[in-house]
N, C-alpha and C positions, 0 to 999 in steps of 0.2 A: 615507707617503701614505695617502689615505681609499679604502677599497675598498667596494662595494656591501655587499660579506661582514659588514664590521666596522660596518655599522648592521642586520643583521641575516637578511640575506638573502644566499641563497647559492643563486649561478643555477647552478654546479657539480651541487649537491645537488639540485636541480630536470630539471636534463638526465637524472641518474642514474633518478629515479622515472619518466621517461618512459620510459628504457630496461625497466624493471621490468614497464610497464600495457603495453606495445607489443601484446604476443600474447594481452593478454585483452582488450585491444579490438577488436583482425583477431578475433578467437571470435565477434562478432556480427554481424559483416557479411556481408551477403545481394549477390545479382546487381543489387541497385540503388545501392550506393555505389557513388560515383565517386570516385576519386584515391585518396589516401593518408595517411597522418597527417601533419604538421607543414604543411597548407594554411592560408590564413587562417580560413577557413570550411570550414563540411562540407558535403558536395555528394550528394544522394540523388536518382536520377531517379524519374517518378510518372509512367512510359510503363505501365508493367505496368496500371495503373489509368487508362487511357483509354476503356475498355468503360463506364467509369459513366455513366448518364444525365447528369450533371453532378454531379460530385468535388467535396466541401468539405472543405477542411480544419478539423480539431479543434485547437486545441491545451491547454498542462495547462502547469500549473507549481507545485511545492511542494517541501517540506522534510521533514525528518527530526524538527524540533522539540528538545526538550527530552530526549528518548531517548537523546541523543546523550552528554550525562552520564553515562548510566549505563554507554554503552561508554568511556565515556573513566576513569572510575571504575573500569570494569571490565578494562580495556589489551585489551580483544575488538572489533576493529573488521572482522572479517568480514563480518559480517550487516547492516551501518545501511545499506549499497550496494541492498540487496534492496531494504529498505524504502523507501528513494528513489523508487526505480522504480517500485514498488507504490504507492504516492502519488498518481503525476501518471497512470500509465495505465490507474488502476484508476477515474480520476475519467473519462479518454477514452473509456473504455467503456459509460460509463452513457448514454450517444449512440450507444453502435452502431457505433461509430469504431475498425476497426484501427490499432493506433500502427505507424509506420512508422519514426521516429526518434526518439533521445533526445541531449542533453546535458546534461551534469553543470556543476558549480560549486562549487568547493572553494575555502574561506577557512581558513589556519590561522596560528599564532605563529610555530611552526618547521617546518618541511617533514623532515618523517623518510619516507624513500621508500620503507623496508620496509611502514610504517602505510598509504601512499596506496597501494602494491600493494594493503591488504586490500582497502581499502574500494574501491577500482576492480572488482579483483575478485570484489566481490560486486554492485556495479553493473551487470558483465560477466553475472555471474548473472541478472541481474535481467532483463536486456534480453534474454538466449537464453529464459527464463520466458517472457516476452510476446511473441518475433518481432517484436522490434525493435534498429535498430542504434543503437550507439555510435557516433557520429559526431562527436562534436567534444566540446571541454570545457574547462574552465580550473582550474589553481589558482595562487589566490593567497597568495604568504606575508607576510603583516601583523603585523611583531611592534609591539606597542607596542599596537595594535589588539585582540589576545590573546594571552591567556595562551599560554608554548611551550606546552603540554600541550590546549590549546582547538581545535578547530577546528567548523564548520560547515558545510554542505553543503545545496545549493539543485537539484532538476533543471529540464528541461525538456523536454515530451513532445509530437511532432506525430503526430496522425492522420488517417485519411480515413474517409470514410463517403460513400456516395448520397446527396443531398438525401432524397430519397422515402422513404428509409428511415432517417431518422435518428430517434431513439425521443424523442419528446418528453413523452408522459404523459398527452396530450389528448385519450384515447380511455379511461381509464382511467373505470372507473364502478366504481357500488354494488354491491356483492357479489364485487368482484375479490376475486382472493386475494391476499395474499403470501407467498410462498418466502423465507424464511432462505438464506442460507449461511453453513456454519460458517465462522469467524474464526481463527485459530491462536492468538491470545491479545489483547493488547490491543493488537497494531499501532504503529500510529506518532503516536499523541492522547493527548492528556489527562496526559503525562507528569510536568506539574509537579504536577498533585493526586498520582500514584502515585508520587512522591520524599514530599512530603506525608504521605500514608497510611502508607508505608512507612519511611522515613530516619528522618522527623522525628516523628511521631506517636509510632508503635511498635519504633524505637531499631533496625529489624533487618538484619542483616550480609548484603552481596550477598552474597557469597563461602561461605555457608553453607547446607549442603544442606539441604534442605525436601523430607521423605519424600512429603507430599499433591502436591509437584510433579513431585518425579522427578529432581530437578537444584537447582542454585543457585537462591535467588532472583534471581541477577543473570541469571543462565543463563536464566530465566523470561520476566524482563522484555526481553530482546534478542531475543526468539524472532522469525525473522522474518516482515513483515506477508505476509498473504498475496497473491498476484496472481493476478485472478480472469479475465484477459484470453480466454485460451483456452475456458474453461468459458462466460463470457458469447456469445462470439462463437457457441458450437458451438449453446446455448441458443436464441440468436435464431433459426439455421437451423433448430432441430427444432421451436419452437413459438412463437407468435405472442406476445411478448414484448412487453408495453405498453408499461412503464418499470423502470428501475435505478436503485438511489439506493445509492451509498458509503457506508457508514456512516463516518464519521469525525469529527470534533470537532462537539460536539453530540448525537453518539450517536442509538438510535433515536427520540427524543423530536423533533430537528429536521430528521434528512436526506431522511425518505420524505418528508415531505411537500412538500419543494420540487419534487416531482416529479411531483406529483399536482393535478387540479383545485382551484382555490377553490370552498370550499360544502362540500366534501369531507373525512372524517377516518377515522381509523382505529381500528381494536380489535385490540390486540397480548397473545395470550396468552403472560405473559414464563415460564410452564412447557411451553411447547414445543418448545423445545431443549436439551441437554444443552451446559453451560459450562466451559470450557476449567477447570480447577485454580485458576490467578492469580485467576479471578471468585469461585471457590466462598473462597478464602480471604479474598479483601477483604471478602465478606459475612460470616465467620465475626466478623468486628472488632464486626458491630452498628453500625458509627458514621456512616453515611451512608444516608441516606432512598434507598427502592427510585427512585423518580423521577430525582432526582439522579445516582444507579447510572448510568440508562441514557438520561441524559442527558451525562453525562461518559465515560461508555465504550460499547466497540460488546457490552461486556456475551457474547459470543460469537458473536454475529450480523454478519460483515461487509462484506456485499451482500446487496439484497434487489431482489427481481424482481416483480411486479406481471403476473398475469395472469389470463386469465376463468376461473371457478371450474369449468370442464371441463376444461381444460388441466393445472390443479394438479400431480394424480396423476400423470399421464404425465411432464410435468418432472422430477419429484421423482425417480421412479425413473429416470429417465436421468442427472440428475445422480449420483444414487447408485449406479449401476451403473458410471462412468467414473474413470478414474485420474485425479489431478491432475497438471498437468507442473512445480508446484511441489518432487515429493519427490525428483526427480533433480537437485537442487541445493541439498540442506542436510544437515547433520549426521544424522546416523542417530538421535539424544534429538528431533529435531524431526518425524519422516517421519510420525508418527502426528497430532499435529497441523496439520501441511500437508495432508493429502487433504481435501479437499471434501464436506460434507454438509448433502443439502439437509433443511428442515423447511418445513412449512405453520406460518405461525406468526400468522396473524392475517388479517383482511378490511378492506373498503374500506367504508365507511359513511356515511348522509349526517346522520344523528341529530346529529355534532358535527362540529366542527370540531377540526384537531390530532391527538393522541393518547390513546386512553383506553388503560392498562393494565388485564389482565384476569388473573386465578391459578385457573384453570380447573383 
């Protein structure tokens, strides 16, 4: 007789990976989840958050991209969980928006429930990172759909904010500054130029240690994205914080600016911060126009804050004087990468419109 199994799916094997994620997903849950795993839905109450003038909800949804290749290339699927998370609640942030909940979405060929431990597990990390819960999720196994050895992965991110204080940008004028934050490398964008660059261009082996990095190039590229959740949130409280822009696909060339008035443009000194290793060696190739650079990557910069050019200084050093709560959840080759630092890396102007680079 025809069993589920023998077209390629094995709900046996699926039962087993839930047993696996059980207790890294109870690892994120706070005094507002309600019930317990196997509901139809996840259920988070938003009693705790009745004092707001009136409560809006955020929400975020994205992916891991192309990146995912290189752990699957790599058999390292620890870390693509971080970057998930970092994704959807690093974009909820730029509104001022604590996340409150997250869920996941996993598509793969074949379900190996050791692999969806990692990456649950780094999920699990992701969302203790940002003080939010795992609440619900799904995977599906699709063989035919993909390769065994393939899989994908989608989240989804809700948060809250005050109306009154949700950071829109519409206060932002000439002369703002803006505040860098350092990046841990290249995050979770641009990955098929950086197979490109790297695989196909210049022929070189993940698996091969690179003294200018410190580790593998694949070790390099999986590093994980950073989550700026905590640092933003603490930011707004200490200083009157205009706008946040993600650096993410597009780089600094398209993100600030959607965050800032029309009429409006910027002057970005690109030697004002010091660049993670993966930058300084893509630029050693020669082969791609500085614009382009930092147009296609966050280039080291991956959050930027917008504020009046008296506030700068005092940010900067509070940023820089704070722990990140990224380094309590990653390998110890990454902890120096994960901490947080901030730069002054450019001004608000009205001469153009866009972006002008400057090499001050």
């Amino acid at each position: 007789m025809l069993t589920y199994k023998s077209s390629g799916v094995d709900i046996d094997e699926g039962n087993r990976a839930v047993d696996l994620i059980k207790g890294k997903i109870k690892s994120t849950y706070d005094s507002n989840v309600i019930g317990d795993l196997g509901n139809f839905s996840g259920l988070y109450s938003i009693k705790e958050f009745m004092g707001y003038e009136e409560p809006v909800l955020l929400a975020s949804t994205d992916g891991v991209g192309t990146k995912l290749k290189i752990a699957q290339m790599m058999d390292k699927h620890e870390t693509v969980g971080i970057d998930l998370v970092a994704m959807c609640v690093n974009d909820l942030i730029c509104q001022g928006a604590k996340p409150l909940f997250f869920l996941d979405y996993i598509a793969l060929g074949k379900l190996v429930p050791e692999h969806i431990e990692k990456v649950v597990g780094g999920i699990a990390d992701g969302c203790k990172i940002s003080g939010c819960a795992l609440i619900g999720g799904e995977t599906a196994e699709m063989p035919g759909m993909y390769a065994e050895e393939d899989y994908d992965l989608a989240g989804f991110s809700i948060g809250i904010a005050d109306k009154s204080k949700i950071l829109s940008g519409q206060n932002v004028k000439k002369g703002d500054v803006l505040i860098g934050i350092s990046s841990s490398g290249v995050h979770s964008n641009g990955f098929s130029f950086v197979r490109k660059i790297f695989l196909d261009e210049y022929k070189m082996d993940l698996s091969e240690h690179v003294d200018s990095l410190g580790m593998s190039l694949g070790e390099a590229l999986l590093t994980p994205t950073k989550i700026y959740v905590n640092l933003a949130l603490d930011s707004i409280r200490n200083s009157e914080v205009k706008a946040i822009a993600h650096i993410t696909g597009g780089g600094l060339v398209e993100n600030i600016v959607r965050v800032i008035p029309k009429g409006l443009g910027l002057d970005i000194n690109i030697n004002s911060w010091d660049k993670p290793e993966i930058f300084k060696l893509i630029e050693s190739f020669n082969a791609v126009e500085t614009r382009e650079l930092h147009k296609s990557f966050n280039m080291g910069i991956g959050l930027v804050m917008i504020v009046d050019e008296r506030d700068a200084d005092r940010l900067v050093d509070f940023i820089n004087s704070r722990e990140s709560e990224n380094v309590k959840y990653v390998d110890d080759k990454y902890k120096n990468l994960m901490q947080d630092r901030a730069y002054i890396i450019g001004k608000v102007t009205d001469l153009h419109d866009g972006v002008e680079f400057l090499e001050k």
